[in-house]
C-alpha positions as CSV (number, residue, x, y, z in Angstrom):
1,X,119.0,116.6,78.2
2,X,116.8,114.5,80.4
3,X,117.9,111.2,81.3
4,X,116.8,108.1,79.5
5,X,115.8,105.2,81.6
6,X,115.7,102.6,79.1
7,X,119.4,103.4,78.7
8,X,119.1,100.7,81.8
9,X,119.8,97.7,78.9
10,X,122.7,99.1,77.4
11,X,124.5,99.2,81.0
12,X,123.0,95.4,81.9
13,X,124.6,94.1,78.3
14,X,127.7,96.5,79.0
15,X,128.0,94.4,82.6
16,X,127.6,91.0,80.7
17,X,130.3,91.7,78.7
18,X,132.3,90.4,82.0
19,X,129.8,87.7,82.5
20,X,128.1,89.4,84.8
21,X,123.9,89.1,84.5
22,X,121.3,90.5,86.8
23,X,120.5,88.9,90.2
24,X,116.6,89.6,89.7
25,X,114.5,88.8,86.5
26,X,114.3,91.9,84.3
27,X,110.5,90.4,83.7
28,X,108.9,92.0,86.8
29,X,105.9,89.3,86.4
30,X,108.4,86.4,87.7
31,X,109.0,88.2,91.0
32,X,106.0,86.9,92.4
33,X,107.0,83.3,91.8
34,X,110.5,83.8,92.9
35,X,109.2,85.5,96.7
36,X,107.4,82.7,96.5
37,X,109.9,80.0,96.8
38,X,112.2,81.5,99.2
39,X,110.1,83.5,101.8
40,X,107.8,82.2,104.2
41,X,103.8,81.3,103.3
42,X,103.1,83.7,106.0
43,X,105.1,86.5,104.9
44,X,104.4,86.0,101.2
45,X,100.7,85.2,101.5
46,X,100.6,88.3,103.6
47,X,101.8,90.9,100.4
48,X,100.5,88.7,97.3
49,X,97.3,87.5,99.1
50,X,94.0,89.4,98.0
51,X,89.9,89.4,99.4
52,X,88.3,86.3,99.0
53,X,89.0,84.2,96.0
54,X,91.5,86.8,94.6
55,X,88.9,87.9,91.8
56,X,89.6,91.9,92.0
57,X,93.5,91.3,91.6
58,X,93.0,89.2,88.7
59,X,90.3,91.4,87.3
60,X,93.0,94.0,87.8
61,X,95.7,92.0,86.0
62,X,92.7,91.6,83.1
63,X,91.6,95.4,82.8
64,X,95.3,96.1,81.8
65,X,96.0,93.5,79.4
66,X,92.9,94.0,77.5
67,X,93.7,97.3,76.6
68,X,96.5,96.9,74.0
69,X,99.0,100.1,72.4
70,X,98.5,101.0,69.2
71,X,102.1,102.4,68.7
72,X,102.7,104.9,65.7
73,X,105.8,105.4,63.6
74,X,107.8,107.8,62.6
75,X,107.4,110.2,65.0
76,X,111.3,111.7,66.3
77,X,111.2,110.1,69.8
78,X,115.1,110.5,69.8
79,X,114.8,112.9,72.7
80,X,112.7,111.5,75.6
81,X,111.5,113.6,78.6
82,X,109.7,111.3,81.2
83,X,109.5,114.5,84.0
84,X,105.7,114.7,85.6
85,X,104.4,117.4,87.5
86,X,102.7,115.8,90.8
87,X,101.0,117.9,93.6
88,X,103.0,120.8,92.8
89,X,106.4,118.5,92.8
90,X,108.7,118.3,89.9
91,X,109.3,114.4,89.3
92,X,111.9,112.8,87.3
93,X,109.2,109.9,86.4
94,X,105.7,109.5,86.9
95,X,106.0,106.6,89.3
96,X,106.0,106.9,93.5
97,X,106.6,103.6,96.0
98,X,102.9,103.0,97.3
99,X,102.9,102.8,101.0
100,X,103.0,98.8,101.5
101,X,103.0,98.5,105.5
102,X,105.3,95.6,107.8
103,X,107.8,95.4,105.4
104,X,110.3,94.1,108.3
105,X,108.4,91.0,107.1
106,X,109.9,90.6,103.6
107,X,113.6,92.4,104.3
108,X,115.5,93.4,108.1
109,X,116.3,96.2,106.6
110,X,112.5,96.9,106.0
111,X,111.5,100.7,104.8
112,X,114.4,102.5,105.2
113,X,116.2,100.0,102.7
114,X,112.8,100.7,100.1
115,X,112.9,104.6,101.1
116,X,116.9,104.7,100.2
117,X,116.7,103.2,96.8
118,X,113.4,105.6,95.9
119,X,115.8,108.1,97.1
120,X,118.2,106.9,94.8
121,X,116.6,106.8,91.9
122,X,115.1,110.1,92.5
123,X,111.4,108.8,92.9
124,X,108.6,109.5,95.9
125,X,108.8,106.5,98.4
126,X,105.3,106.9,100.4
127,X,105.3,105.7,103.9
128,X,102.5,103.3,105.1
129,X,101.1,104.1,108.6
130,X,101.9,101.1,109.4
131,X,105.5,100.4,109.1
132,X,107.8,98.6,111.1
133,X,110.3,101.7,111.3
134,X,108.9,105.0,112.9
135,X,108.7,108.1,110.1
136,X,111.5,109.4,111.7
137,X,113.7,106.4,111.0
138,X,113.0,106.4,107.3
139,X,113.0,110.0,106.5
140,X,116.9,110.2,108.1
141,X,117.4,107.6,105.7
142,X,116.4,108.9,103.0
143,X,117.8,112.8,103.4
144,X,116.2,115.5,101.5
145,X,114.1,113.3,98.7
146,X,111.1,113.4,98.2
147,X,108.4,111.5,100.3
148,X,104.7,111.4,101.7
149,X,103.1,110.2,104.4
150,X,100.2,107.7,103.8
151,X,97.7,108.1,107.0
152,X,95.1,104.9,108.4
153,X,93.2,106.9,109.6
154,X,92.5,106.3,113.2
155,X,89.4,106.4,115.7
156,X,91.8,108.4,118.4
157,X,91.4,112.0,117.3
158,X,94.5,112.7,119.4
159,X,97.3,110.3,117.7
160,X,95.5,111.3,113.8
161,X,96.9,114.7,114.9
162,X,100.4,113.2,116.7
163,X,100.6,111.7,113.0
164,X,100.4,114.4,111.1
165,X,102.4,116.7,113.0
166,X,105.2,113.9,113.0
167,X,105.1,113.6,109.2
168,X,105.3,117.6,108.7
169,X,108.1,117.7,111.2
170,X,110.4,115.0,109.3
171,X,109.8,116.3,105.8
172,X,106.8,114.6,104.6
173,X,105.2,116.5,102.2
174,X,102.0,115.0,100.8
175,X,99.2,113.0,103.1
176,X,97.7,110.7,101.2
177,X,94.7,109.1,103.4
178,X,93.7,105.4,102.4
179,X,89.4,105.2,102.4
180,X,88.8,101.6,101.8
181,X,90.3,99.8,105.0
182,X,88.0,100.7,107.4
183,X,88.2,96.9,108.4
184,X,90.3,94.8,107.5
185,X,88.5,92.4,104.3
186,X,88.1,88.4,104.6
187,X,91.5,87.7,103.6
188,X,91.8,83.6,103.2
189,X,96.0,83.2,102.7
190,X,96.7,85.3,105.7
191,X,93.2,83.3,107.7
192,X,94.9,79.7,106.6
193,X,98.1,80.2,108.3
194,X,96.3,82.5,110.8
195,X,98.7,84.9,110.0
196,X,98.6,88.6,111.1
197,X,101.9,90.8,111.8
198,X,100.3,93.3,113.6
199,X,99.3,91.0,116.8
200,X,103.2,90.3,117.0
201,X,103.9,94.0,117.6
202,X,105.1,93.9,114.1
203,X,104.2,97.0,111.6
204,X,103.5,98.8,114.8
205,X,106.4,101.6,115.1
206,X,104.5,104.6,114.4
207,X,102.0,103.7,117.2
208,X,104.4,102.4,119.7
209,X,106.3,105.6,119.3
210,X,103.8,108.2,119.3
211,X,103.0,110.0,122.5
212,X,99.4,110.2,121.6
213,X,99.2,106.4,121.9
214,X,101.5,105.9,124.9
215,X,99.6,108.2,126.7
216,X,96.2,105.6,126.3
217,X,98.3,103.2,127.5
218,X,98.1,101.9,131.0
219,X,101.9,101.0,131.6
220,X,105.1,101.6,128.6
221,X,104.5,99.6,125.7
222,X,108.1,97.0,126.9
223,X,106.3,96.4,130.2
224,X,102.9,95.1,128.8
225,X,103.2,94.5,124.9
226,X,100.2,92.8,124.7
227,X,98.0,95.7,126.1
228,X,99.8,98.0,123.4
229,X,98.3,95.4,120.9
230,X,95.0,95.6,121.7
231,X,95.0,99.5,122.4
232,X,96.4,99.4,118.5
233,X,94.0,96.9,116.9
234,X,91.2,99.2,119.0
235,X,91.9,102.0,117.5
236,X,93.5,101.2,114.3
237,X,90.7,101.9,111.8
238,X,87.2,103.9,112.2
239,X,84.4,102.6,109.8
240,X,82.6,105.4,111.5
241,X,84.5,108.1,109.4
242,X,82.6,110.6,107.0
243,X,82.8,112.9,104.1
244,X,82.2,115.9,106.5
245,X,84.9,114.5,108.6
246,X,88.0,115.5,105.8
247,X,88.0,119.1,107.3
248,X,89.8,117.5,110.4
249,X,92.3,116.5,107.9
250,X,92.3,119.8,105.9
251,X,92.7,122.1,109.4
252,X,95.6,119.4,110.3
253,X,97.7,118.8,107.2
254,X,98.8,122.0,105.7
255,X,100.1,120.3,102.3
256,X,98.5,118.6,99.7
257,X,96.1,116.2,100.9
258,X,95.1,113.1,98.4
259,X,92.7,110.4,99.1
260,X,93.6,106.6,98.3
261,X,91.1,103.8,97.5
262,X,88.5,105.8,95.1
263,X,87.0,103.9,92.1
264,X,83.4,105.9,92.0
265,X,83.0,109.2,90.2
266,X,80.7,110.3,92.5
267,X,83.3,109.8,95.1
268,X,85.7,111.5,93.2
269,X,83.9,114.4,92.8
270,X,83.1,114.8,96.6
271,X,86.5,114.5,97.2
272,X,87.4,117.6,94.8
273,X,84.2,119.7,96.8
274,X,86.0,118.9,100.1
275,X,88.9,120.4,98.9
276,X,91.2,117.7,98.5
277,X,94.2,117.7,95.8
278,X,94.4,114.6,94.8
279,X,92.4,110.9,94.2
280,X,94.4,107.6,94.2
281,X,92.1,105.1,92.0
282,X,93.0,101.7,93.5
283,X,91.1,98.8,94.7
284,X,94.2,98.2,97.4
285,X,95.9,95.9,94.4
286,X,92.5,93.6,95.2
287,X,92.9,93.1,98.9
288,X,89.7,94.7,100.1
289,X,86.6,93.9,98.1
290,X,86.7,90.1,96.5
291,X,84.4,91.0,93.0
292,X,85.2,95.3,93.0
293,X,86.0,97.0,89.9
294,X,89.3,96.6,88.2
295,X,91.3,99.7,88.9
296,X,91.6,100.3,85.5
297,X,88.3,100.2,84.8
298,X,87.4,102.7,87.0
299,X,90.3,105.0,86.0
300,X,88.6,106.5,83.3
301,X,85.6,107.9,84.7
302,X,87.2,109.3,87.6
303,X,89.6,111.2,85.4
304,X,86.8,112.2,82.8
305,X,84.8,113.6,86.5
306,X,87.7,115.5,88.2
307,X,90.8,115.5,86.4
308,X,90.4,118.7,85.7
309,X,90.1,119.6,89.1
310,X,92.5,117.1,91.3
311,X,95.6,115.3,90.3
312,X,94.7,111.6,89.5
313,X,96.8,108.6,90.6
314,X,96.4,105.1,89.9
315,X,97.5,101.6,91.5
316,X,96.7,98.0,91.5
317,X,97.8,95.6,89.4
318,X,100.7,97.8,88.2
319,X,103.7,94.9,86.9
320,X,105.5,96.1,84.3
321,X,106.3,99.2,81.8
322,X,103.3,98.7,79.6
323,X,100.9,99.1,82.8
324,X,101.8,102.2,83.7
325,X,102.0,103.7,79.7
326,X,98.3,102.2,79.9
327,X,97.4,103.8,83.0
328,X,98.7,107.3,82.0
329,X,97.1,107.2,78.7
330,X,93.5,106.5,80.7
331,X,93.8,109.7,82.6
332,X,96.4,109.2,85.7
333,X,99.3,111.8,86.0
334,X,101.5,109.6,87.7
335,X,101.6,105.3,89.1
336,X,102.0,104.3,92.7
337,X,104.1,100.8,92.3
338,X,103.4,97.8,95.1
339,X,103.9,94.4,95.1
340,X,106.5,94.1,93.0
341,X,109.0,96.7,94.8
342,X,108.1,94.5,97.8
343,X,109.3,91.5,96.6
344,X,112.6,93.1,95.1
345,X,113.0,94.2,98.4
346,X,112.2,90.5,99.5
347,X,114.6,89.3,97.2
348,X,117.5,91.5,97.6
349,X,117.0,94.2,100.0
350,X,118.0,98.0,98.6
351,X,119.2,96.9,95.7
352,X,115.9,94.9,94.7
353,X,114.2,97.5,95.0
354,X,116.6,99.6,92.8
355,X,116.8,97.3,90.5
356,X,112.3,97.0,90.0
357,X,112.2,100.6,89.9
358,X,115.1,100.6,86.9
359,X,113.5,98.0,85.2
360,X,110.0,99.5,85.2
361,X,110.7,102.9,83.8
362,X,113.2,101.5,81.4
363,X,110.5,99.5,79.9
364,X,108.1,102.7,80.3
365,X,110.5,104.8,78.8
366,X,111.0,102.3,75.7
367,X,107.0,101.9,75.7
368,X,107.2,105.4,74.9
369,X,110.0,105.7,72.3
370,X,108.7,102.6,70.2
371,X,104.5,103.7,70.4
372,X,105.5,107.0,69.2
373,X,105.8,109.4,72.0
374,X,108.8,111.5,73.6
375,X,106.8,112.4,76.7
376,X,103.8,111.0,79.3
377,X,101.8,114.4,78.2
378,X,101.5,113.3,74.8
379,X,99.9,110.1,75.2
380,X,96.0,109.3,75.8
381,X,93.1,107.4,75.2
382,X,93.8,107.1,71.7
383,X,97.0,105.4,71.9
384,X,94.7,102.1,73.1
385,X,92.7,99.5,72.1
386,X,90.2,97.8,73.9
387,X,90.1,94.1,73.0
388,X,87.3,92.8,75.0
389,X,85.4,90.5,73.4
């Protein structure tokens, strides 16, 4: 019998019944607020800032709730099954950690606390590129689960390759290659309090560690930080890259290989001729282009172009249960979860992050039930409204 998440309320009630309640909201919305008032403005406006005014996160926000369920009765959802296939992996859920970099800002314990409790719970957690703990680090921590590597991409041809070899060597399995920061966007929370980790040596750790970068470097990274900095920031992102330039990838990465940040058909499409397995439609949860797309909105015509041929993934604006039933029924196989893991893991470490990811697919999972429908296969376009206006 599989296992049913939303089981996840009987065993909070059971707890209460020794006046014991949950240290975190069960409403995921409120962690925001909550990181908020007991973290830093830096750190905080660094994960819940966006571009510009903020318009594509709360377009993002907007896309979701205007599509409402339209749940049917009747139906014998007594035995539930929430199990995905994903890039050839068996999942019990179809929910990964997206790769959020610098955690060491919200949590000491930083990614390897977030990679333990994906672990845990039996989900993907997806390393960032830029974490504060090399890949090494994490994957001990989290054993033999499953994880992938998340790759910004960089102008030396040399550490790219470092990368990838490190992340096949400690058990990554996937790539998944973010397109849309090929500079960083105007990013006004983080340019108020002039606020950027990276220039502190802080989400740094593959880079520092990699031979491939130490070897640019003119004496070891402890002697001359600041030099390690700017050989980073120098080579950090390439708005120079290419279509034609995926084969490097391709001849590199000998695993599934998906590409992050695609919200155009078209782009969709070339990534399915360049032999890629995968798309990740996201808008980086708003913090690239102030005025893009919602993520949602451009979910469904990248499924309708290639899911037939690549396995589509969605994020941004991803808060609660009901987001990611909506995001499956508009043609994604499977959710990547940000923010609010982040602030769990702000909040309370492993165990906030444990405690999001229980939350969120016991809500899913009782989405399911009560709309009608024992597994994510079974639900689609048809199982929405769209209530604009």
């Amino acid at each position: 019998m599989a296992k049913h998440w939303g089981d996840f309320q009987y065993e909070i009630y059971l707890n209460g019944m020794t006046g014991a309640v949950p240290r975190l909201p069960t409403d995921l919305t409120r962690l925001e607020e909550l990181t908020e008032r007991r973290l830093g403005p830096g750190p905080v406006g660094y994960v819940a800032g966006s571009a510009g005014d903020g318009s594509t996160a709360r377009a993002n926000r907007a896309a979701l709730a205007r599509r409402r369920i339209v749940p049917r009765m009747l139906r014998d959802v007594h035995e539930r099954d929430l199990s995905v296939e994903v890039l050839g992996r068996s999942l019990p859920a179809p929910l990964a950690l997206a790769p959020v970099g610098v955690l060491s800002i919200m949590h000491p314990d930083a990614e390897p606390a977030a990679a333990r409790a994906a672990a845990a719970q039996g989900i993907p957690f997806v390393l960032s590129s830029a974490s504060s703990t090399p890949m090494e680090e994490v994957a001990e921590a989290m054993g033999e689960a499953e994880r992938w590597f998340q790759l910004y991409w960089p102008k030396d041809v040399e550490v790219a390759r470092s990368f990838l070899d490190r992340a096949r060597a400690a058990g990554f399995t996937a790539l998944v290659v973010t397109l849309d920061t090929p500079l960083l966007s105007w990013r006004p929370r983080d340019l108020d309090q002039a606020y950027l980790p990276f220039l502190h040596g802080v989400g740094t750790a593959n880079y520092f560690s990699d031979p491939a970068f130490r070897a640019g470097l003119a004496k070891p990274v402890h002697e001359d930080p600041n030099a390690a900095v700017m050989h980073f920031v120098g080579m950090f992102a390439d708005p120079a890259k290419s279509w034609p330039d995926l084969a490097f990838l391709r001849e590199n990465w000998d695993g599934p290989i998906v590409l992050k940040g695609v919200l155009h058909p078209d782009d969709a499409r070339l990534a399915a001729d360049a032999g890629m397995d995968g798309v990740v439609v996201s808008n980086h949860g708003g913090r690239q282009v102030a005025g893009a797309i919602a993520a949602a909105d451009a979910l469904p015509g990248v499924a309708a172009a290639v899911g037939d041929r690549l396995t589509v993934l969605f994020d941004s604006g991803v808060r609660t249960g009901d987001d990611v039933f909506k995001a499956l029924a508009l043609g994604a196989r499977a959710v990547l979860l940000g923010r609010p893991y982040v602030y769990g893991l702000g909040l309370d470490g492993q165990a906030g992050v444990e405690h999001v990811i229980r939350c969120l697919l016991a809500e899913l999972d009782l989405t399911l039930a009560l709309s009608g429908h024992a597994t994510p296969a079974a639900i689609g376009p048809a199982d929405l409204t769209d209530i604009t206006p």
